[in-house]
BAFI-3210 file (N, C-alpha, C; in Angstrom, 3 decimals, decimal comma, padded with zeros to 6 digits):
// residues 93
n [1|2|3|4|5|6|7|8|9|10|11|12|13|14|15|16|17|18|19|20|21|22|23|24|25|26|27|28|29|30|31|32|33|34|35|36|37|38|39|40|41|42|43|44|45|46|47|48|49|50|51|52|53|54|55|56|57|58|59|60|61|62|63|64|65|66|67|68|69|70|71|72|73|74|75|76|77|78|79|80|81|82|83|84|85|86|87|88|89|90|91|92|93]
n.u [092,345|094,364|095,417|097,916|099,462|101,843|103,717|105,284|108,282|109,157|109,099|110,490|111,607|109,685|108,953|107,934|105,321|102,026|100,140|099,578|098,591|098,656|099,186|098,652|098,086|098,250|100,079|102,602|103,372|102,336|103,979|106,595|106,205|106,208|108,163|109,481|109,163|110,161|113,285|114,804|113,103|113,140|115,189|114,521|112,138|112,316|114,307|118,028|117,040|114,866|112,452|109,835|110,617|110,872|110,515|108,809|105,643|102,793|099,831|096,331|093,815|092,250|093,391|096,347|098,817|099,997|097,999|096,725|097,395|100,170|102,271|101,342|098,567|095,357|094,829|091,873|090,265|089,748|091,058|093,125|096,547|098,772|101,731|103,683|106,374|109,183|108,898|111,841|113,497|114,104|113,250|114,272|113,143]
n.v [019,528|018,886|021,642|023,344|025,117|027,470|028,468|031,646|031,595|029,572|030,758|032,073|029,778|028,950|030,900|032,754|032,019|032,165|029,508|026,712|024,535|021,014|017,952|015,666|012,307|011,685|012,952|012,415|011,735|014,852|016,275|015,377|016,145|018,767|019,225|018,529|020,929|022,338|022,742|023,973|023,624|021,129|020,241|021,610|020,593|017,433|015,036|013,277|010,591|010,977|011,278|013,053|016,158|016,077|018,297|019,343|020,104|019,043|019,850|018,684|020,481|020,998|018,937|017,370|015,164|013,792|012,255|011,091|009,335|009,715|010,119|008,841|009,688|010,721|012,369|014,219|015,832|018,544|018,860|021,129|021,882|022,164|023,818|023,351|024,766|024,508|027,295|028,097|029,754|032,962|034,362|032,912|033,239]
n.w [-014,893|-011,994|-009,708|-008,773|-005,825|-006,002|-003,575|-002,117|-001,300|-003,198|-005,836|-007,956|-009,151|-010,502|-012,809|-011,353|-011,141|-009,766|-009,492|-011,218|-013,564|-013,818|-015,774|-013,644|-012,260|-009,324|-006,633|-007,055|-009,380|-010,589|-008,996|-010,084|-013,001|-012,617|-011,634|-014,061|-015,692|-015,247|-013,693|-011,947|-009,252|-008,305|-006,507|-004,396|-003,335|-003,224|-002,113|-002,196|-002,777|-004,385|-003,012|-001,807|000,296|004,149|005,349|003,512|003,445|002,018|001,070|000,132|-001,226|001,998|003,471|004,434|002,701|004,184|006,001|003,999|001,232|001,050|-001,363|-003,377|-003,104|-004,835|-007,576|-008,434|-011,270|-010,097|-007,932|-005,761|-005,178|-002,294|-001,778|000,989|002,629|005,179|007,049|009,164|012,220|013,888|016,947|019,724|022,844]
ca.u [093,671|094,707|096,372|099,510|099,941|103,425|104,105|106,306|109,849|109,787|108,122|111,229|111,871|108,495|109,141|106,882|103,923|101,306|099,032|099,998|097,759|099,814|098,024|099,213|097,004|098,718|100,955|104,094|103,146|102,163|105,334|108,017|105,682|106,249|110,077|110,330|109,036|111,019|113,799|115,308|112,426|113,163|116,080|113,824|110,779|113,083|115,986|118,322|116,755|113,763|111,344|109,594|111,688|110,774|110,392|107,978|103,906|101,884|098,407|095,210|092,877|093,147|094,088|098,116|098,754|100,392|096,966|095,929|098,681|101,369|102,803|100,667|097,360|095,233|094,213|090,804|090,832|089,231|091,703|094,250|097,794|099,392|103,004|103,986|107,713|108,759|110,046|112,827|114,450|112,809|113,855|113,743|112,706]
ca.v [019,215|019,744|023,226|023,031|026,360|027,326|029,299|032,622|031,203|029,043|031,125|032,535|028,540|029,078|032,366|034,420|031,600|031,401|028,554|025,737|023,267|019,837|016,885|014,123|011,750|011,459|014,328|011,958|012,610|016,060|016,700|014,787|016,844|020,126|019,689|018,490|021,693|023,660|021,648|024,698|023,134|019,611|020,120|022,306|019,365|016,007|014,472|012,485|009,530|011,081|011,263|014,584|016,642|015,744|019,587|020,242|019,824|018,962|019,490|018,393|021,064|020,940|017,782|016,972|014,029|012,564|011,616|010,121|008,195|010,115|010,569|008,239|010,344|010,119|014,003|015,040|017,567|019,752|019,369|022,177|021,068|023,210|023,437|024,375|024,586|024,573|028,067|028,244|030,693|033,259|034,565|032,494|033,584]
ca.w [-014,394|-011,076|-009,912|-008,398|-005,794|-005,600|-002,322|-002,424|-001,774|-004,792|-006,925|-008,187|-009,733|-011,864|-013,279|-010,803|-011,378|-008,508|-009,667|-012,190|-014,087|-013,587|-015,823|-012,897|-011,743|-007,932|-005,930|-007,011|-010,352|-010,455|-008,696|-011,104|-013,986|-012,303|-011,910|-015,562|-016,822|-014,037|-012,976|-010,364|-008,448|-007,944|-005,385|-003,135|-003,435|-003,085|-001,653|-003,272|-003,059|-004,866|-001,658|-001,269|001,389|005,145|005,933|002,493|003,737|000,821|001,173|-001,527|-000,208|003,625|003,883|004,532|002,249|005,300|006,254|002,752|000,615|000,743|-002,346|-004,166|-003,206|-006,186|-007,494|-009,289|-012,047|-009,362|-006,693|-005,387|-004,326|-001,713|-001,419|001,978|003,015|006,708|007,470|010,313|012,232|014,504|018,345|021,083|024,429]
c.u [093,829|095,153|097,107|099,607|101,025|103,334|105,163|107,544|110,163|108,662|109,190|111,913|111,046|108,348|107,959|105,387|103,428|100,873|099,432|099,009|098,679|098,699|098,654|097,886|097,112|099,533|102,533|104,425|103,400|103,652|106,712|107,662|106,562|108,210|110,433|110,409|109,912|111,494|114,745|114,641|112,835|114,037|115,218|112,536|111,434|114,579|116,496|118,151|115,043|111,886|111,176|110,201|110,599|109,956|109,285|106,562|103,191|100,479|097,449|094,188|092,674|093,221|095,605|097,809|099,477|099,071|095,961|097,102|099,938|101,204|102,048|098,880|096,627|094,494|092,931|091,044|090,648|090,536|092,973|095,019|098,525|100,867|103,276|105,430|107,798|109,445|110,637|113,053|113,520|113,923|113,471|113,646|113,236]
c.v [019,769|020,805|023,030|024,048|026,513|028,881|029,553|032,363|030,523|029,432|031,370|030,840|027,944|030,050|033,386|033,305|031,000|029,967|028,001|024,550|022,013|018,714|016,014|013,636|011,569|012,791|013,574|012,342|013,861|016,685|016,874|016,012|018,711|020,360|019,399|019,979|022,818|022,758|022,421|024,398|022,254|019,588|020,459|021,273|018,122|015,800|013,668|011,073|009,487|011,324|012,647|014,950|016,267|016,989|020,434|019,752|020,102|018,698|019,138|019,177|021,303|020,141|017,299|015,423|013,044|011,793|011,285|008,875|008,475|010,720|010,172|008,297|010,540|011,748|013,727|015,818|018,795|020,417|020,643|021,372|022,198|022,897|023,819|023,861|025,188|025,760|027,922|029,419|031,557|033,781|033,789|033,095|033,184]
c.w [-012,980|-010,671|-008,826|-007,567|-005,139|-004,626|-002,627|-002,489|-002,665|-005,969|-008,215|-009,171|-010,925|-012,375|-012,486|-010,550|-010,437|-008,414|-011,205|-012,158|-014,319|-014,160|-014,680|-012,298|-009,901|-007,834|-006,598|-008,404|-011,150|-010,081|-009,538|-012,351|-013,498|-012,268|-013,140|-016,038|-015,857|-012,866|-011,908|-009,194|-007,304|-006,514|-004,275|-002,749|-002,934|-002,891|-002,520|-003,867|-004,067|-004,185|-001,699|000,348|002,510|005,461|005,099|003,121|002,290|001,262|-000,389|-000,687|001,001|003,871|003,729|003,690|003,426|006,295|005,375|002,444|000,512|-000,594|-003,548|-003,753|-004,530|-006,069|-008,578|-009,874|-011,445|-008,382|-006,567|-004,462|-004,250|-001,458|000,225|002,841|004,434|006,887|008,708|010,490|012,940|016,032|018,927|022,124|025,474]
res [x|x|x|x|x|x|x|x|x|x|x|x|x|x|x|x|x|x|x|x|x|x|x|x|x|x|x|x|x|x|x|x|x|x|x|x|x|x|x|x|x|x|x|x|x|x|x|x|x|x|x|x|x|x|x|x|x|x|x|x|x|x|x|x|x|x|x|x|x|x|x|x|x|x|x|x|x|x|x|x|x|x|x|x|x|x|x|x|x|x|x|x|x]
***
């Protein structure tokens, strides 16, 4: 099964849990799966039209799915899916 790794600010939405086995066959998948079983998720993952957020970077290993299929990237039982949310905020100069 794929493994799912949930980065520190929404860890607190999977009770503490780094790394999640997700059966999905795609990231769109995997995704919907991961907010069923932990649906404090879903808001922080997708807008309301159901589109993964603009600002979330999903990688499959080091590759950004914005340079495969998107959403409908197709996962291996091997692969690792990175969450990575855009932090803000910071000094300017």
């Amino acid at each position: 099964m794929p493994t799912i790794i949930i980065p520190t600010p929404l860890r607190k939405f999977t009770n503490n849990i780094a790394k999640l086995q997700v059966n999905g066959g795609t990231i769109e998948e995997s995704l919907q799966l991961l907010s069923t079983d932990f649906p404090e998720i879903k808001k922080h993952l997708f807008d309301d039209q159901g589109q993964i957020r603009t600002f979330v970077n999903i990688f499959v290993g080091d590759d950004d799915i914005r340079d495969l299929q998107n959403e409908k990237t197709i996962l291996q039982n091997e692969s690792f899916v990175s969450i990575v949310p855009a932090i803000a905020g910071g000094i300017v100069f």
